[in-house]
DSSP file (Angstrom, degrees, kcal/mol; ACC not computed):
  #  RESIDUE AA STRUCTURE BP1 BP2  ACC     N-H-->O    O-->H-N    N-H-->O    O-->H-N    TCO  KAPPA ALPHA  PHI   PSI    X-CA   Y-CA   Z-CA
    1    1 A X              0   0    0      0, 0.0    80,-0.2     0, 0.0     3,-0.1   0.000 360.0 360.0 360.0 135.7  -28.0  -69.8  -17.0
    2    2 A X        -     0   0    0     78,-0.8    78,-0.0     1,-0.2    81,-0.0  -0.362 360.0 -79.8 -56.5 147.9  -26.9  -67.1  -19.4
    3    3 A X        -     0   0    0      1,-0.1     2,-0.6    -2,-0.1    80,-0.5   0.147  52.9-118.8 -54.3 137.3  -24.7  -68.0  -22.4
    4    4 A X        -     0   0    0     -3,-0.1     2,-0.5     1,-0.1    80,-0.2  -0.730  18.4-163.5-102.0 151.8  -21.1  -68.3  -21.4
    5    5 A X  E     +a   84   0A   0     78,-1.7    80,-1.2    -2,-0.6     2,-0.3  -0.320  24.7 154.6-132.8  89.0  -18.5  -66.4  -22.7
    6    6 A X  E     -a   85   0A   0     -2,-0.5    80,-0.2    78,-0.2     2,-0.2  -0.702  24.8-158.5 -74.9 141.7  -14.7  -68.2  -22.0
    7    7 A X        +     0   0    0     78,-1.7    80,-0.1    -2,-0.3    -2,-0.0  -0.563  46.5  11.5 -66.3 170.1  -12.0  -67.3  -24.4
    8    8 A X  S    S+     0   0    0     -2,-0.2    80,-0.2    78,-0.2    -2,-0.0  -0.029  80.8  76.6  73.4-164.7   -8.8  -69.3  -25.0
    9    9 A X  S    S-     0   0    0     78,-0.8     2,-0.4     5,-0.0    -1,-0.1   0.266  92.9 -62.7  40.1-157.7   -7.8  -72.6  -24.1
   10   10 A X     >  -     0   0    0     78,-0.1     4,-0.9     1,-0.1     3,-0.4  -0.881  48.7-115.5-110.7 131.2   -9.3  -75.9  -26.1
   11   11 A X  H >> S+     0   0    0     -2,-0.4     3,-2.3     2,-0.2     4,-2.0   0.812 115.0  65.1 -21.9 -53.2  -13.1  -76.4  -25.8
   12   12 A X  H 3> S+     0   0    0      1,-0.3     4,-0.7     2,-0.2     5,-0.2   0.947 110.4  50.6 -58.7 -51.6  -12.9  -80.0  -23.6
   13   13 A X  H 34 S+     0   0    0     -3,-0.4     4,-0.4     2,-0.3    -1,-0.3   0.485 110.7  41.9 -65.5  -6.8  -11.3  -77.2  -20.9
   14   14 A X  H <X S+     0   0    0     -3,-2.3     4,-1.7    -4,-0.9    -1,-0.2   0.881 112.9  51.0 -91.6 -34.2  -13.7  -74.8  -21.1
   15   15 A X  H  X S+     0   0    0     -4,-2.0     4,-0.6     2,-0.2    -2,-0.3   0.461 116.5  47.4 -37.1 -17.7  -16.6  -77.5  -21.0
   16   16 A X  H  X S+     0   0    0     -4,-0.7     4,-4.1    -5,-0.3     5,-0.3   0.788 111.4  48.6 -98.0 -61.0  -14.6  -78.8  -17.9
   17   17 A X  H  > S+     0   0    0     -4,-0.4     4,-0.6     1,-0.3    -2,-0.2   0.808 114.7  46.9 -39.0 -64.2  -14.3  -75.2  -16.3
   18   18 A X  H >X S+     0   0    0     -4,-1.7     3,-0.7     1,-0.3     4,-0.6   0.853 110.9  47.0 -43.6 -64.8  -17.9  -74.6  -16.8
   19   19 A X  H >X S+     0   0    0     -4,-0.6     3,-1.3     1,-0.3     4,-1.2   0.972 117.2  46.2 -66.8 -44.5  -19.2  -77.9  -15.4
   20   20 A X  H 3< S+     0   0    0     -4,-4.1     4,-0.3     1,-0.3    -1,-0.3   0.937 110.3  55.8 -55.7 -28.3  -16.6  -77.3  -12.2
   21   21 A X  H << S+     0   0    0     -3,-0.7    -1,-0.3    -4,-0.6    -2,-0.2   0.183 112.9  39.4-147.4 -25.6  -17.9  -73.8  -12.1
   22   22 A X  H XX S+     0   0    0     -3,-1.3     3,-1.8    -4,-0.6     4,-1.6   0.714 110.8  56.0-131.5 -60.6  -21.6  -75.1  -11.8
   23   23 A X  H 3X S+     0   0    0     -4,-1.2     4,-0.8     1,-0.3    -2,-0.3   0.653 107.1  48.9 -47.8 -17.2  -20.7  -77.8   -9.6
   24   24 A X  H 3> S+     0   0    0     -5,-0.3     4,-0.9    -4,-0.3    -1,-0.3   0.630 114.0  49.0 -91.6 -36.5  -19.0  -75.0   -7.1
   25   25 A X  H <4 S+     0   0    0     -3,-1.8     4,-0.4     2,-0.2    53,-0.2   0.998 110.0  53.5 -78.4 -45.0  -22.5  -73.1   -7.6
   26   26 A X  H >X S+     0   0    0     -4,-1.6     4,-0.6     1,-0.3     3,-0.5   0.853 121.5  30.2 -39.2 -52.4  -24.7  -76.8   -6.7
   27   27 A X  H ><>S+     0   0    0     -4,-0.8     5,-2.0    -5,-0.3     3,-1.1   0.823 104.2  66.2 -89.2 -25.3  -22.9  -77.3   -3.5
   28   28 A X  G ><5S+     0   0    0     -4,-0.9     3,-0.7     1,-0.2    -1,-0.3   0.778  96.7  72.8 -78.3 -10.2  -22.1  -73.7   -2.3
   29   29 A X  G <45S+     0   0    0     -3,-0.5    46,-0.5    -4,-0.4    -1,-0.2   0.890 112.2  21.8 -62.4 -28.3  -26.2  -74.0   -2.1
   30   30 A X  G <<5S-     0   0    0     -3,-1.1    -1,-0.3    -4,-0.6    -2,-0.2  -0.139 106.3-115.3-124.2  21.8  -26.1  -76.2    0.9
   31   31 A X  T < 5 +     0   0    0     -3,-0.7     2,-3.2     1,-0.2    -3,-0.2   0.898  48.3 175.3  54.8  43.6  -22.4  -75.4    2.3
   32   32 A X     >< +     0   0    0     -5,-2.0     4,-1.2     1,-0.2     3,-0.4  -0.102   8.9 179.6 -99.1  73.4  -22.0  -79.0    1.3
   33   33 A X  T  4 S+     0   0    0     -2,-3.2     4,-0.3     1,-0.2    -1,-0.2   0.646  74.3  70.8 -31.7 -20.3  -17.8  -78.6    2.4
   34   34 A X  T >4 S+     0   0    0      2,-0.2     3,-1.6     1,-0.2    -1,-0.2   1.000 107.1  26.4 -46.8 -79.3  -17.8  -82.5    1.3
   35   35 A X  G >4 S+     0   0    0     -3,-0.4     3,-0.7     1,-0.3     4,-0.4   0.553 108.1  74.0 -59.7 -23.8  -18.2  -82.0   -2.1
   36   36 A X  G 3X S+     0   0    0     -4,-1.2     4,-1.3     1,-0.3     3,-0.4   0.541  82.9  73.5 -85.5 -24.1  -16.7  -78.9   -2.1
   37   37 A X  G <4 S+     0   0    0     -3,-1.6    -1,-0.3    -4,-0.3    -2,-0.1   0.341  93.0  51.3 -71.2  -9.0  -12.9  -80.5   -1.6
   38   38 A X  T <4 S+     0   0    0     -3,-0.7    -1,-0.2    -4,-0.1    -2,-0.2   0.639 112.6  46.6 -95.0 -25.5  -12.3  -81.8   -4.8
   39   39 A X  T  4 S+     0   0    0     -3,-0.4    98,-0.8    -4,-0.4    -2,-0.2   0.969 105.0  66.7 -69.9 -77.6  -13.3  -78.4   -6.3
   40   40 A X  S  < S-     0   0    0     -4,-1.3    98,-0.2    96,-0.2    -1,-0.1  -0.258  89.9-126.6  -4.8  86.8  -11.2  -76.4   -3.9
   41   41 A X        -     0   0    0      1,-0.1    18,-0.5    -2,-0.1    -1,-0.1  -0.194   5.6-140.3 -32.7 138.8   -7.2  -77.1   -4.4
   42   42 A X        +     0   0    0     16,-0.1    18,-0.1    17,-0.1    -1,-0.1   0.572  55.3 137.4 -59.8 -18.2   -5.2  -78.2   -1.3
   43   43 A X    >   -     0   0    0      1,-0.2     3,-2.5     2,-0.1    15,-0.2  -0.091  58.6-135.5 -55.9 130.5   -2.4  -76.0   -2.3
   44   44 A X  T 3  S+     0   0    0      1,-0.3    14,-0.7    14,-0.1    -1,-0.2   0.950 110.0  57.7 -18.3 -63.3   -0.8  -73.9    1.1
   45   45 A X  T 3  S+     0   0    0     12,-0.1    -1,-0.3    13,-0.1     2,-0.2   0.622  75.2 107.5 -58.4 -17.9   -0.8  -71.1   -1.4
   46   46 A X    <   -     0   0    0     -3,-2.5    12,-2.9    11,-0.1     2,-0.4  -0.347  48.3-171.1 -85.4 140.4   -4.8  -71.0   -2.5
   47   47 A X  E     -Gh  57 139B   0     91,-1.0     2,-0.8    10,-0.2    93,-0.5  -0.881   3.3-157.7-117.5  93.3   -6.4  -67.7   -1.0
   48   48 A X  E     - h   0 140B   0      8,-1.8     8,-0.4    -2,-0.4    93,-0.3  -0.722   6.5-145.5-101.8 100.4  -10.4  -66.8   -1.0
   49   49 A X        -     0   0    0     91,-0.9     2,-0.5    -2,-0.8     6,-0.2  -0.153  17.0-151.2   8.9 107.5  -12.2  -63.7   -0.7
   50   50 A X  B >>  -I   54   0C   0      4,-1.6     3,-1.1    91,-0.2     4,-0.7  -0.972  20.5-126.1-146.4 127.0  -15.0  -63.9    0.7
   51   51 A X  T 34 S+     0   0    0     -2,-0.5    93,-0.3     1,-0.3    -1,-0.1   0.575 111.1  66.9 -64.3 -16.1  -18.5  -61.5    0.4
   52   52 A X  T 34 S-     0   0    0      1,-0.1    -1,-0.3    91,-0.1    91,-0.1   0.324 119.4-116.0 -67.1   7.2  -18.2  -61.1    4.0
   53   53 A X  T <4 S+     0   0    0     -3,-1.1    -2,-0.2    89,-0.3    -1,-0.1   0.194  75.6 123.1  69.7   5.1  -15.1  -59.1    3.4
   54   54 A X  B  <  -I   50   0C   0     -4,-0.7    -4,-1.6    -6,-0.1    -1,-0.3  -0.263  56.8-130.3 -84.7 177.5  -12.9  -61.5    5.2
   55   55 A X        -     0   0    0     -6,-0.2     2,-0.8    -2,-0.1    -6,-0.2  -0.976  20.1-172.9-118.1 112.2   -9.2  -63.7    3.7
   56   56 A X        -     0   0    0     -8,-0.4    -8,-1.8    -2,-0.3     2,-0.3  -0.979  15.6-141.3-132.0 130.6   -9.5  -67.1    4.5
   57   57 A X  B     -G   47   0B   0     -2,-0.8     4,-0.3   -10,-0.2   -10,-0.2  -0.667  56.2 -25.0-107.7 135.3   -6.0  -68.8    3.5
   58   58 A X  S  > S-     0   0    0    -12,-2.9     4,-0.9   -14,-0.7   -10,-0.1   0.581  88.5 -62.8  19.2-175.4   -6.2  -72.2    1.9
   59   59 A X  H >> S+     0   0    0    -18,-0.5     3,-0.8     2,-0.2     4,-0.6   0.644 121.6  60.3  -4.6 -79.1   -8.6  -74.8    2.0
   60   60 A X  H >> S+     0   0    0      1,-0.3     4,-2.4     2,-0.2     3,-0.5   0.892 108.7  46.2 -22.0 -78.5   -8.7  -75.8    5.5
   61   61 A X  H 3> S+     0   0    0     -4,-0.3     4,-0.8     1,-0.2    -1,-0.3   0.817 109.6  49.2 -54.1 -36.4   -9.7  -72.4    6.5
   62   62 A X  H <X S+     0   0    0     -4,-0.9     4,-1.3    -3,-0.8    -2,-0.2   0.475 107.0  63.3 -86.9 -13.6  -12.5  -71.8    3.9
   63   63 A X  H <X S+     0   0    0     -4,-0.6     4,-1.5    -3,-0.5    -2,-0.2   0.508  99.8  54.0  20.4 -62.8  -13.7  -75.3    5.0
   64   64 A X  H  X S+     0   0    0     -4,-2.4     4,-1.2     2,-0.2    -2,-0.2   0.751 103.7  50.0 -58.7 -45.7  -14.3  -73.9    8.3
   65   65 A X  H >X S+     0   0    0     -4,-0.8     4,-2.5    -5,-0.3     3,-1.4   0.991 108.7  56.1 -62.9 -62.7  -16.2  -71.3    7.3
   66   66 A X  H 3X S+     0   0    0     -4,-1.3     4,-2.3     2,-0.3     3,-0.3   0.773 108.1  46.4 -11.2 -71.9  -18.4  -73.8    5.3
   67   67 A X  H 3X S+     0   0    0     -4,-1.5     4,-0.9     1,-0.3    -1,-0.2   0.747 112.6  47.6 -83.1 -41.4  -19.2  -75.9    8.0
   68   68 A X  H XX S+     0   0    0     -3,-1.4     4,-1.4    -4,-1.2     3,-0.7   0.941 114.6  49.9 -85.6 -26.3  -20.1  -72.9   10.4
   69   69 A X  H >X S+     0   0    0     -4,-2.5     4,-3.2    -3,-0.3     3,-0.8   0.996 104.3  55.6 -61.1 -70.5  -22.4  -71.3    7.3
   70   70 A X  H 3< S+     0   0    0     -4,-2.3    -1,-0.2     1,-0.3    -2,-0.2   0.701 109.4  49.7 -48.5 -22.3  -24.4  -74.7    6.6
   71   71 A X  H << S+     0   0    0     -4,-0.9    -1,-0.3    -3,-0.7    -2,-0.2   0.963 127.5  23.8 -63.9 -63.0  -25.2  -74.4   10.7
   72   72 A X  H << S+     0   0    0     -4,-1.4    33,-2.0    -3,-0.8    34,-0.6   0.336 108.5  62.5-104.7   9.9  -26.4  -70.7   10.1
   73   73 A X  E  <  -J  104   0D   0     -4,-3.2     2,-0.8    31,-0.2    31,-0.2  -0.952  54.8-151.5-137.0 157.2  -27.4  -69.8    7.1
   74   74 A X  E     -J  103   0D   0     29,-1.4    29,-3.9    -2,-0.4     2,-0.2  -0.965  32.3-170.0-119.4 109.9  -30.3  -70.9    4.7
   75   75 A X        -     0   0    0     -2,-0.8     2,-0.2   -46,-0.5    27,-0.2  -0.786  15.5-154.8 -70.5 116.5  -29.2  -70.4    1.0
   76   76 A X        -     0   0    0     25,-0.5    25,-0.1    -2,-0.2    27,-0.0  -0.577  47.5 -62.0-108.8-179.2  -30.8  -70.6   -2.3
   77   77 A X        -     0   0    0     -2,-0.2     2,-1.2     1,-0.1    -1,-0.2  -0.232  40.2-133.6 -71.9 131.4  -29.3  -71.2   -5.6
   78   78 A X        -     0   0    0    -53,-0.2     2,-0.9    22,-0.1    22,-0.2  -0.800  27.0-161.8 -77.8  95.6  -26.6  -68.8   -6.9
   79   79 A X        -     0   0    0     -2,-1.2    20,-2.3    20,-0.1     2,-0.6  -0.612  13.3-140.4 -87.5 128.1  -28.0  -68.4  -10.4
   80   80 A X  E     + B   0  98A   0     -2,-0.9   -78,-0.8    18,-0.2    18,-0.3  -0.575  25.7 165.6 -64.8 119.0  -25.1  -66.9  -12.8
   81   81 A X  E     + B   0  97A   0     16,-2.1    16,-0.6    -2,-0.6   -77,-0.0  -0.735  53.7  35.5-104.6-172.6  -25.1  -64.6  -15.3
   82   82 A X  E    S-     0   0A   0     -2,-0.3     2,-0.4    14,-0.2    -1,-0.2   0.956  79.6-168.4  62.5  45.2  -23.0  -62.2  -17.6
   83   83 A X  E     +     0   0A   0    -80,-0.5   -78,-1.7    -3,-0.2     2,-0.2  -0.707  14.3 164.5 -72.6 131.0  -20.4  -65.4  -17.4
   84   84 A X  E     +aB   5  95A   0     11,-1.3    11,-3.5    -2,-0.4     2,-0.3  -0.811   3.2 150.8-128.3 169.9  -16.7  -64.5  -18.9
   85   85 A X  E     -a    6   0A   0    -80,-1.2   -78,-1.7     9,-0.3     2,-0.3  -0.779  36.1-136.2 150.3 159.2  -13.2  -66.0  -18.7
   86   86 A X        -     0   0    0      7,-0.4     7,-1.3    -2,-0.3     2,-0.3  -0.773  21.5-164.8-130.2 170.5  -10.4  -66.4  -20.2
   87   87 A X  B     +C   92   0A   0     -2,-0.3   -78,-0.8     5,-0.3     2,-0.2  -0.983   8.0 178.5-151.6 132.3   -8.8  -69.9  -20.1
   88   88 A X        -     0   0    0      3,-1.8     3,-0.5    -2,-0.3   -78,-0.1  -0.881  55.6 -81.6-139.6-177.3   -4.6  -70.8  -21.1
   89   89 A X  S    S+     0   0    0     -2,-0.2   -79,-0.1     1,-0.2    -1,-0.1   0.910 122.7  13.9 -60.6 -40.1   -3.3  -74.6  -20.8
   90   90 A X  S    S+     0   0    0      1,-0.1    40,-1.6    39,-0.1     2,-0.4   0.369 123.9  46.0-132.4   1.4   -2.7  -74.5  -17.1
   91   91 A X  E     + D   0 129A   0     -3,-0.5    -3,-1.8    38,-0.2    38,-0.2  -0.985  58.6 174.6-149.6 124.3   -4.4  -71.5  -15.5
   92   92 A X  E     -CD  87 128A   0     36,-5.2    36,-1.0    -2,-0.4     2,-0.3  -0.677  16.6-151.0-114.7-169.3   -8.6  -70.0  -16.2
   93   93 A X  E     - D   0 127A   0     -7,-1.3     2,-0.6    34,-0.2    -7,-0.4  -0.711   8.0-162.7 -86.8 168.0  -10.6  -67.3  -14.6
   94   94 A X  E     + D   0 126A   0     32,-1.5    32,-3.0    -2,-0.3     2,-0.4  -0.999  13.9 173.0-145.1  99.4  -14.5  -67.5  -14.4
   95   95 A X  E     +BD  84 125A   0    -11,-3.5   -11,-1.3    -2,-0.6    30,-0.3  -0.907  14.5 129.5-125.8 138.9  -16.4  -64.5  -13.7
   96   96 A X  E     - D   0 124A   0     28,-2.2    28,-2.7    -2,-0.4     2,-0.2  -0.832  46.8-108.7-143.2-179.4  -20.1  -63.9  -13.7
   97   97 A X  E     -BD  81 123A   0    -16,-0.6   -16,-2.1    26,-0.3    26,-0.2  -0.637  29.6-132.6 -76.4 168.8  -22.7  -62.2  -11.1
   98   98 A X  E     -B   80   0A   0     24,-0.6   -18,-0.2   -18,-0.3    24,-0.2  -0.877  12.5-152.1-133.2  75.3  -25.2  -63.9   -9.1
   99   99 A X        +     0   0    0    -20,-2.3     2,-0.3    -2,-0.2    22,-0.2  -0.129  48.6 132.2 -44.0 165.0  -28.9  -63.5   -8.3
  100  100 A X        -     0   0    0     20,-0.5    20,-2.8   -22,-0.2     2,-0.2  -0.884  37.7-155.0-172.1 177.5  -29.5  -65.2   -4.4
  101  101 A X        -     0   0    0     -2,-0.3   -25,-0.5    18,-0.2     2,-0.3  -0.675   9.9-174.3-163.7 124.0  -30.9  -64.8   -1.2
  102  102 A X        -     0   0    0     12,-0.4    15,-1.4    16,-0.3    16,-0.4  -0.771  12.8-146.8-113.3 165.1  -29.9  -66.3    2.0
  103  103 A X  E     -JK  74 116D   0    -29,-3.9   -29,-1.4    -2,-0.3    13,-0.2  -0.916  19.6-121.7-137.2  96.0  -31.6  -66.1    5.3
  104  104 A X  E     +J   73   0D   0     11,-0.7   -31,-0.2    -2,-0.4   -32,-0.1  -0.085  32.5 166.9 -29.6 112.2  -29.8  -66.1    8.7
  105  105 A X        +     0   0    0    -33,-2.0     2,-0.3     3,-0.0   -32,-0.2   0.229  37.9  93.2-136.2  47.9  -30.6  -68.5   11.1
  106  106 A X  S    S-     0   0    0    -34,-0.6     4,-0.1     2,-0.2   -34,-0.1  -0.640  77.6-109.5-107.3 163.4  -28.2  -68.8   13.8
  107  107 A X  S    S+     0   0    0     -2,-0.3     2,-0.3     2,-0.1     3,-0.1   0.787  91.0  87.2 -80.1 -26.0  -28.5  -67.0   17.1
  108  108 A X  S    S-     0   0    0      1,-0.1    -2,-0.2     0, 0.0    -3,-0.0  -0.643  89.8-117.5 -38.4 110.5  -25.9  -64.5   16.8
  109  109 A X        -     0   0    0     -2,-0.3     2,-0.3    -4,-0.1     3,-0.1  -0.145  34.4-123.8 -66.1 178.3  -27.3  -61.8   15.2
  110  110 A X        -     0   0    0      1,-0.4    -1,-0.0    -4,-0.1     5,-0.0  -0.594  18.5-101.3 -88.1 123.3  -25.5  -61.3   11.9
  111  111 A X        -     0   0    0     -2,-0.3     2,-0.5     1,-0.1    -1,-0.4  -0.080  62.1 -91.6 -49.9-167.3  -23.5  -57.9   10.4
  112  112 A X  S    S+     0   0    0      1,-0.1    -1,-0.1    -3,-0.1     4,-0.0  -0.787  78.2 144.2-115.6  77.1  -25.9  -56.7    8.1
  113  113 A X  S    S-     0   0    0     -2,-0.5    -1,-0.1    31,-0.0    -2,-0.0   0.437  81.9 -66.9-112.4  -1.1  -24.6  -58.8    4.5
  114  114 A X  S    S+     0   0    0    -13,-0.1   -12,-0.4     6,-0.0     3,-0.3   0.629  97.3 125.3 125.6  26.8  -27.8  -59.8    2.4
  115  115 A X        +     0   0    0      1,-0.2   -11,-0.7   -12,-0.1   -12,-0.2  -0.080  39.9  91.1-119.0  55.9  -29.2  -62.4    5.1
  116  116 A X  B    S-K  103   0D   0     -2,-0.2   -13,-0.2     2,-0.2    -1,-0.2  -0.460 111.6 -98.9-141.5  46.4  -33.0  -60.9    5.7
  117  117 A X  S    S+     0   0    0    -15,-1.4     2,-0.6    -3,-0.3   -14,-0.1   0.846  80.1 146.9  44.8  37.6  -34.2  -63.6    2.6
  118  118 A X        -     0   0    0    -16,-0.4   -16,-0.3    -4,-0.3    -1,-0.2  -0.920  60.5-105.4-123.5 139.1  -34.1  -60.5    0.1
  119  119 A X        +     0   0    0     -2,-0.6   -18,-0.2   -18,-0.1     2,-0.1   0.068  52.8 161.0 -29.4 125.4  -33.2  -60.8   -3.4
  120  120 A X        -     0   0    0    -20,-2.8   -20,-0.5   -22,-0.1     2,-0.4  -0.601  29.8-135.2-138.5-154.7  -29.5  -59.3   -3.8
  121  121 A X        -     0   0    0     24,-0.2    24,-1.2   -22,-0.2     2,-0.2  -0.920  22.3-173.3-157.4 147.2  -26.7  -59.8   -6.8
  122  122 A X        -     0   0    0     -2,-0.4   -24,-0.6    22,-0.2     2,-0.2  -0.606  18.8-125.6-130.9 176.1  -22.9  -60.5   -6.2
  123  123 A X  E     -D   97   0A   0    -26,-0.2     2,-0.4    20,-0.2    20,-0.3  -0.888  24.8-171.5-135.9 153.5  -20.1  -60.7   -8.2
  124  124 A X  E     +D   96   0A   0    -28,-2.7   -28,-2.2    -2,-0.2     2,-0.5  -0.941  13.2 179.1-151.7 137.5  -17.7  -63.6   -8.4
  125  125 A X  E     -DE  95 141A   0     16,-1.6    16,-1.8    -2,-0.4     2,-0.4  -0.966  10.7-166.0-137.2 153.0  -14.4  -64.5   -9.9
  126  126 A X  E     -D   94   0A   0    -32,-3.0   -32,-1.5    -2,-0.5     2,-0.2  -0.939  12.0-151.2-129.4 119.3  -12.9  -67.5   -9.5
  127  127 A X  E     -D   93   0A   0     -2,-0.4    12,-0.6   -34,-0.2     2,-0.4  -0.484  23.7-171.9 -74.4 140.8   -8.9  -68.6  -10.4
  128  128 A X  E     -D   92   0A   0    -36,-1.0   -36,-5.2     9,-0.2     2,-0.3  -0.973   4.5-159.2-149.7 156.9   -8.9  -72.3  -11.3
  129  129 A X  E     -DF  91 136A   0      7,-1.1     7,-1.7    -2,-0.4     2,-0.6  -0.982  26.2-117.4-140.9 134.5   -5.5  -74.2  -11.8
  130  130 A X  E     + F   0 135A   0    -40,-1.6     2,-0.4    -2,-0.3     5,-0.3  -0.627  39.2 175.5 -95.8 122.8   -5.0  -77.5  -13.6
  131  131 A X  E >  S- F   0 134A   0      3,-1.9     3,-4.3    -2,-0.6    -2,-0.1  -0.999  76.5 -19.9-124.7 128.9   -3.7  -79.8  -10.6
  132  132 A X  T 3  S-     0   0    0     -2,-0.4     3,-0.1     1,-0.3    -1,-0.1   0.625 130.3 -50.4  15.7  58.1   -3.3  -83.6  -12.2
  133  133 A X  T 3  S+     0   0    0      1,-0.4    -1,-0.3   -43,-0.0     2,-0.2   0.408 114.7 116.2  69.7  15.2   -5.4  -82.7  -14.9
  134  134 A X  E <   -F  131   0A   0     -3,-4.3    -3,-1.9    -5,-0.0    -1,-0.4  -0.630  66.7-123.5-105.4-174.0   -8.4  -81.3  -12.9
  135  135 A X  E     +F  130   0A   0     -5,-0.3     2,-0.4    -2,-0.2    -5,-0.2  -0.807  43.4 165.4-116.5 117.5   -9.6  -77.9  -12.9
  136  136 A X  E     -F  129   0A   0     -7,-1.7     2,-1.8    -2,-0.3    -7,-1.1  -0.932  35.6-109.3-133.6 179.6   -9.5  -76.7   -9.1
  137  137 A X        +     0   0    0    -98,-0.8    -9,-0.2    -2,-0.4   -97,-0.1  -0.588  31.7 170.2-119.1  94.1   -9.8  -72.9   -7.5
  138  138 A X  S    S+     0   0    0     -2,-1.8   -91,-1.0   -11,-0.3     2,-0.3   0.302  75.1  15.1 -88.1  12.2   -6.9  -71.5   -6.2
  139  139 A X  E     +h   47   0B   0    -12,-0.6   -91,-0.2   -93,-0.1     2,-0.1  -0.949  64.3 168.3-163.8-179.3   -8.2  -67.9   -5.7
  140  140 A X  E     -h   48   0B   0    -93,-0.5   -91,-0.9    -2,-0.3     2,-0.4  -0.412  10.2-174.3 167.7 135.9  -11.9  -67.0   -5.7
  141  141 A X  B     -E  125   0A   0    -16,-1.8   -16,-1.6   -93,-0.3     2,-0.3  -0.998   0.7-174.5-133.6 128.3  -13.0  -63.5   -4.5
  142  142 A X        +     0   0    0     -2,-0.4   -89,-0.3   -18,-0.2     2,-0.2  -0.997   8.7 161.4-143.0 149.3  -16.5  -62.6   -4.2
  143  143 A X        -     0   0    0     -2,-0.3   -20,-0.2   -20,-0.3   -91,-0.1  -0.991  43.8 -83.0-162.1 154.0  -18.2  -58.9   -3.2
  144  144 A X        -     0   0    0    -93,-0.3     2,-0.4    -2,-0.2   -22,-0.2   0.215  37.6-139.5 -50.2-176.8  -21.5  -57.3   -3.5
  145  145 A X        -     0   0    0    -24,-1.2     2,-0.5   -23,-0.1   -24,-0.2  -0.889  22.7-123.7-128.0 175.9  -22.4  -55.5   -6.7
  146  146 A X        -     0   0    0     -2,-0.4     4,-0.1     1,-0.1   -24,-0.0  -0.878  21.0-165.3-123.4 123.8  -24.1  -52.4   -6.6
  147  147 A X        +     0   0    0     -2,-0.5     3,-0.2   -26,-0.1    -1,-0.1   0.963  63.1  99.0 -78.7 -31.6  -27.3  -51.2   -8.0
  148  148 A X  S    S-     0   0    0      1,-0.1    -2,-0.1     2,-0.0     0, 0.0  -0.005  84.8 -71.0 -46.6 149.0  -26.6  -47.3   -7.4
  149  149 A X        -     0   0    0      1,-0.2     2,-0.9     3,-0.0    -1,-0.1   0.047  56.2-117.3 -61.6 134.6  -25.4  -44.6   -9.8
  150  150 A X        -     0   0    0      3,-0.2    -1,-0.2    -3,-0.2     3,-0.1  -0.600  38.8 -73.7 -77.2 110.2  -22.2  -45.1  -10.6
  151  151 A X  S    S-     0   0    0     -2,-0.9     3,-0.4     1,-0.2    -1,-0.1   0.438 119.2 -10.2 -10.9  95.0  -19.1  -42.4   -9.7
  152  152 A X  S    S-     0   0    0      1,-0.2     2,-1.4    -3,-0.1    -1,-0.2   0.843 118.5 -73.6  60.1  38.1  -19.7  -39.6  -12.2
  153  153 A X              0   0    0      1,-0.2    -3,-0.2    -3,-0.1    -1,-0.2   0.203 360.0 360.0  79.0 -39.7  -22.3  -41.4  -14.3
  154  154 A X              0   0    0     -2,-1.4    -1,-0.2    -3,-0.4    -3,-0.1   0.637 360.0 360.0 -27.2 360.0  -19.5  -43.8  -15.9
């Protein structure tokens, strides 16, 4: 993993952030939606993004998805890089890209999203909220990145 680079907050909270932040990468390898609830907040209000371009409103719902991925798709390790965030007492973001590749295996075919087991790179940031002293993710948005020239060269 690349060097991280949080601002703010007090070290033990960015060492916390980090290790939640890794622990979200360990399980999202295997859809494992158990483990994945203590990272997650319950709150009504937390809302995720998701690289498939869909909204999936709280927990519950992103949960559902989980549970139908680990059925149809085969996942490798998100490794992070280019990690940033900024951190304050009660509120972080986490953002990095993500080498992977995942591989469709369900029987519906698929949109066309990265699942033909070829190297791709994503983007992720992630909201985390201090709920009775944990670290949880109240937002998280993720979308492809793009290797192609960028609008007027910028």
């Amino acid at each position: 993993m690349s060097e991280a680079r949080l601002v703010g907050g007090t070290a033990a909270d960015r060492e916390a952030l980090l290790k939640v932040h890794e622990h979200y990468l360990d399980v999202n390898t295997r859809f494992d939606w158990e483990h994945l609830q203590p990272i997650f907040s319950p709150a009504p209000e937390a809302t995720f993004f998701n690289l498939n371009g869909h909204t999936y409103n709280g927990r519950e719902h992103w949960t559902r998805l989980w549970q139908f991925y680990g059925q149809h798709v085969q996942s490798s390790y998100w490794t992070p890089f280019d990690i940033g965030g900024v951190v304050t007492d009660g509120l972080a973001v986490v953002w990095c890209h993500r080498h992977t590749r995942r591989q469709w295996a369900g029987t519906e075919p698929p949109r066309d999203l990265n699942y033909t087991n070829t190297a791709f790179i994503s983007r992720s940031s992630m909201v985390f909220r201090k709920e009775e002293g944990q670290w949880r993710v109240v937002h998280a948005h993720f979308s492809p990145a793009d290797a192609g020239p960028r609008p007027g060269g910028i």
